[in-house]
N, C-alpha and C positions, 0 to 999 in steps of 0.2 A: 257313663262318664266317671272317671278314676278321681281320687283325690285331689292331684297336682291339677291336672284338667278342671277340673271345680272349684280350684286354688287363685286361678290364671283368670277362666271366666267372671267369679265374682270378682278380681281389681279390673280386669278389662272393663266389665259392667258397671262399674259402682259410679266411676265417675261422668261416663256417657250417661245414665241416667237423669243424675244431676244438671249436668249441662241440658239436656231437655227442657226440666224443669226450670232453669236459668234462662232456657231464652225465649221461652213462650212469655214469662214475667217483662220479658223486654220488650216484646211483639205483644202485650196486651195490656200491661201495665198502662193504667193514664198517665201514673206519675214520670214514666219515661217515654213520654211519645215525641221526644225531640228526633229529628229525621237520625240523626247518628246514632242514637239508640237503637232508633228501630231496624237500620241497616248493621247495625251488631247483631242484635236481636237474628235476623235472617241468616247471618253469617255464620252463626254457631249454631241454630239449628239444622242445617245441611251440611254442617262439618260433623255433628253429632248424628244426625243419620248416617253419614258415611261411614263413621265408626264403629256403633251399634251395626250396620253391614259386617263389618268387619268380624265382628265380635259372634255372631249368630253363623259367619260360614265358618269359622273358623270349628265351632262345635256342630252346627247340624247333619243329620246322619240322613235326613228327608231332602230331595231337592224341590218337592211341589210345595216351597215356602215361598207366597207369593212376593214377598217382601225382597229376599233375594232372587225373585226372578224377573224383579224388573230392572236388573241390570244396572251398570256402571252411568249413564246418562246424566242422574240428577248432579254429579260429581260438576257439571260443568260449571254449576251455582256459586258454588264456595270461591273459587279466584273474583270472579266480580264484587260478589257483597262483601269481599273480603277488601279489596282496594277501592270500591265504594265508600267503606265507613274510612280507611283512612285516608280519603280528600274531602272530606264530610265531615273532619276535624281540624287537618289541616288548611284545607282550602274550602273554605263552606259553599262559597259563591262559583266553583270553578263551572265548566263546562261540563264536565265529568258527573259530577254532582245532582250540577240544576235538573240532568236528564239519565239520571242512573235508570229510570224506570222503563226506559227506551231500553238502553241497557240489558236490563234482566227481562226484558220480554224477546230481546232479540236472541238469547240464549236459550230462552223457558222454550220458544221455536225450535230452536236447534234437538232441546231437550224431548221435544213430543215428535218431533221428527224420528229421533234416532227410536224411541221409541216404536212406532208406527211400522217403521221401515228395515226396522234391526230388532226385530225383538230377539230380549237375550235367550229365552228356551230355545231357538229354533238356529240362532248364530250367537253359540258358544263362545267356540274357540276363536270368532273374527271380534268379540267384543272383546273376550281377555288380550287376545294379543296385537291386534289394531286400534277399535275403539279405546281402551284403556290407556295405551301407552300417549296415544293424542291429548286424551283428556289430562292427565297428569301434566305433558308439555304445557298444557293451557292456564293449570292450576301453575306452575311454575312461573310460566310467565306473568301473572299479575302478581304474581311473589315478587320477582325485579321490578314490576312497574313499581309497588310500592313500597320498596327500600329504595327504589329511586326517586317516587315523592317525599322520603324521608333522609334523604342523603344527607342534608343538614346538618339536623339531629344525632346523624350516626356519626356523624366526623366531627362535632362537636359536644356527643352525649350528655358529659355532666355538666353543661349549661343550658342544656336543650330544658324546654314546658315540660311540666309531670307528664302533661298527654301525650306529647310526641314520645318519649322516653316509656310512654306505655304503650305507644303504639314502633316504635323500635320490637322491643319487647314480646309484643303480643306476632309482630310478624314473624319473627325471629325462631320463635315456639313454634309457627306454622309450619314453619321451612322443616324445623324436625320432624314435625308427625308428615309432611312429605315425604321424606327420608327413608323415614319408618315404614311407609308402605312401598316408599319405588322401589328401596333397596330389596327388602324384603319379601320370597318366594310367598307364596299362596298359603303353603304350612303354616304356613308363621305367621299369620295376620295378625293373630293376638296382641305380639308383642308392639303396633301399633296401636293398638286401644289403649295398652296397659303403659307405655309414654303417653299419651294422650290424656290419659286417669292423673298420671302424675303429676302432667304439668297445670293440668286445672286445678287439680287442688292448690298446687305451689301458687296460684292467682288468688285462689281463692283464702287462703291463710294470711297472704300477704293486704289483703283488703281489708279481712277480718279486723286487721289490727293496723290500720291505719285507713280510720273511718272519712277521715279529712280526704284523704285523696282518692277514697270512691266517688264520693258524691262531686267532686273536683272534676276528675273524668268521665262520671256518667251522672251528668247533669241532671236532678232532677224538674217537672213542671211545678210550677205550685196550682195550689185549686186555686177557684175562680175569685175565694175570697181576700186571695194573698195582696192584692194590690190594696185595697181597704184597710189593711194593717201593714203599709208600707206610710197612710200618714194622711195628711190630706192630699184628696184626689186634685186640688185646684194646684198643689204646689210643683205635682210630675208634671201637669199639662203644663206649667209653666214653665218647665226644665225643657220639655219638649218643644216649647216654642223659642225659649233661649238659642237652644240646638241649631233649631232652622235657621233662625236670624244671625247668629255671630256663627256658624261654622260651613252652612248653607251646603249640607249632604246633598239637598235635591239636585244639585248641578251635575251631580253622576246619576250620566242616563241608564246605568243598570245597579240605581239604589234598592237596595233590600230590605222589608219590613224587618227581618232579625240583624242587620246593621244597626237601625236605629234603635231595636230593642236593649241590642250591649250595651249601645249608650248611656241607656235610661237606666241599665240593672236590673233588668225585666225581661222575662221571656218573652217567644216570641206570640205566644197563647194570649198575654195576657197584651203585649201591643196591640192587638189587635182587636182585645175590647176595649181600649184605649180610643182607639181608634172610633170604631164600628158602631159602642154602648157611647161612650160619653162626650164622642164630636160631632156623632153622626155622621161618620165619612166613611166610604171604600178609602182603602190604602193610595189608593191612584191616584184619587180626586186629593185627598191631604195635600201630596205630593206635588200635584199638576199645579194647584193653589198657589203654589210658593214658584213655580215658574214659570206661572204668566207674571203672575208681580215682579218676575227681573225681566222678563221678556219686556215690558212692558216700560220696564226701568231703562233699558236697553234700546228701546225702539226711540224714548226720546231724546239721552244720550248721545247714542252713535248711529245719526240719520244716514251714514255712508257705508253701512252695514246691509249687506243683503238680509230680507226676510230670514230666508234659509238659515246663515249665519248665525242669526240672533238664537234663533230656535235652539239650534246646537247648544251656544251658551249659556242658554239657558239651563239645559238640563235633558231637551226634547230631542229621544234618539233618532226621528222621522221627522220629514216636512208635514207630513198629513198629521201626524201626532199632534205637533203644534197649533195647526190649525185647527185642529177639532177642540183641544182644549179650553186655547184661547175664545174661540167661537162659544163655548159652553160659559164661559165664566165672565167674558164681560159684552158678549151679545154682539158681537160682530167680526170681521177676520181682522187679522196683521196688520196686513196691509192698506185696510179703511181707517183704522184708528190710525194709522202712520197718516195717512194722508189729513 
């Protein structure tokens, strides 16, 4: 390997290293095991193996590098966990979100499939020039999905959340290092790593020095002791009971423990020893609690009210839900306390 070749490899390298080490911190860190983290966390490490690929064909003289012989496949990872994390700050609660893990196993299939059935030593040239160019289409396309769950933010930039405006940003940067390899012949791989090198550091200098809006966008947990030094524990459970009564969350049938966490200013870690340590309750039963008592408020209110109805209004997104609750909490159904 000549000078400039060794010039080119160490900034290709330097920064995909880094980034390894960056997102295993986010994939193991306790301090960030909020789901958006973690699905960062995922997102840059298969964008960083894909690189370091890059990085390694672009200089090896050997082809039995097992590394590079398993082919373009895991490639398929990065557009998911990549529009994953940004509905996972924009939209916590979406659909998309609640079932990313459906998601990346329905991919992770596809990924061991192709593997299985296409290994790259034995189909070359059908993986560089069929498999590849699909998987890029695919990578692309969860690039427009999520400038288009961002479209907001872009058409209103400088008034958009630091997060969105980071995740503008951070997609944006993606779409180059796609660029960088779709445009880009086989020869020249490098110089994908070596944009890649630059734009992470460009994130990473820009954090360095504005520590406020790391921690801003990559939320961290606190330990278990953090709520103990937020004051007396009697005065949160009575914010949280405030909550209940004068705003009545429970009435949405698809209320979230990290809904009522924001409220509180509390993660969703520490909700949920809220919860679990010092009420003694599953999340459910809290919840179901506060909608028998309208249910119930309801049943003797508005007697012209179907069962069913009430339920609804309550908060309860099934008739059997209802019933079972209510049955659990004050010892008989709906319908006999009606009567």
């Amino acid at each position: 390997m000549g000078f400039t070749a060794q010039i080119l490899f160490f900034f290709g390298a330097i920064g995909v290293f880094n980034s390894l080490l960056l997102s295993l911190n986010f994939l193991f860190n306790r301090r960030f095991s909020s789901r958006s983290n973690r699905l960062f966390g995922g997102f840059l490490l298969i964008l960083s193996l894909r690189v370091i690929k890059s990085v390694f064909y672009s200089f090896s003289t050997e082809e039995p590098i097992v590394f590079l012989q398993s082919g373009p496949s895991f490639f398929l990872l990065i557009g998911p966990l990549l529009f994953s994390y940004v509905k996972s700050c924009v939209e916590p609660e979406h659909f998309a979100v609640r079932h990313w893990k459906f998601t990346l196993l329905f991919w992770i299939f596809i990924v061991i499939s192709l593997l299985l059935f296409l290994p790259f030593p034995k189909n070359v040239t059908l993986n560089k020039e069929v498999v590849l160019p699909m998987i890029n289409a695919q990578w692309l396309a969860y690039l427009l999905l999520s400038f288009y769950a961002l479209k907001s933010s872009i058409f209103d930039f400088n008034r958009a959340a630091l997060t969105h405006k980071w995740l503008v940003l951070l997609v944006s940067a993606n779409l180059v290092i796609w660029s960088a390899f779709f445009f880009v012949s086989f020869s020249y791989f490098i110089s994908g790593s070596i944009v890649f090198s630059f734009l992470f550091y460009a994130f990473c200098v820009y954090f360095f020095f504005h520590k406020k809006a790391t921690w801003e966008i990559f939320k961290r947990t606190k330990s278990d002791h953090s709520i103990a030094n937020r004051g007396d524990m009697d005065q949160l459970i009575q914010r949280l009971e405030d909550i209940m009564e004068a705003d009545k969350p429970y009435l949405n049938p698809e209320l979230k423990s990290a809904e009522l966490a924001q409220l509180l200013g509390i993660s969703t870690h520490e909700f949920s020893r809220l919860i679990n340590q010092h009420l003694g309750k599953s999340f459910s039963d809290f919840i179901n609690e506060y909608r028998v008592l309208e249910a119930k408020d309801l049943l003797v209110s508005n007697s012209n009210y179907t069962l069913e109805a009430i339920g609804n209004q309550a908060g309860f997104n099934s008739k059997s839900a209802f019933y079972k609750a209510f049955k659990k909490f004050q010892g008989t159904t709906p319908g006999q306390f009606k009567a």
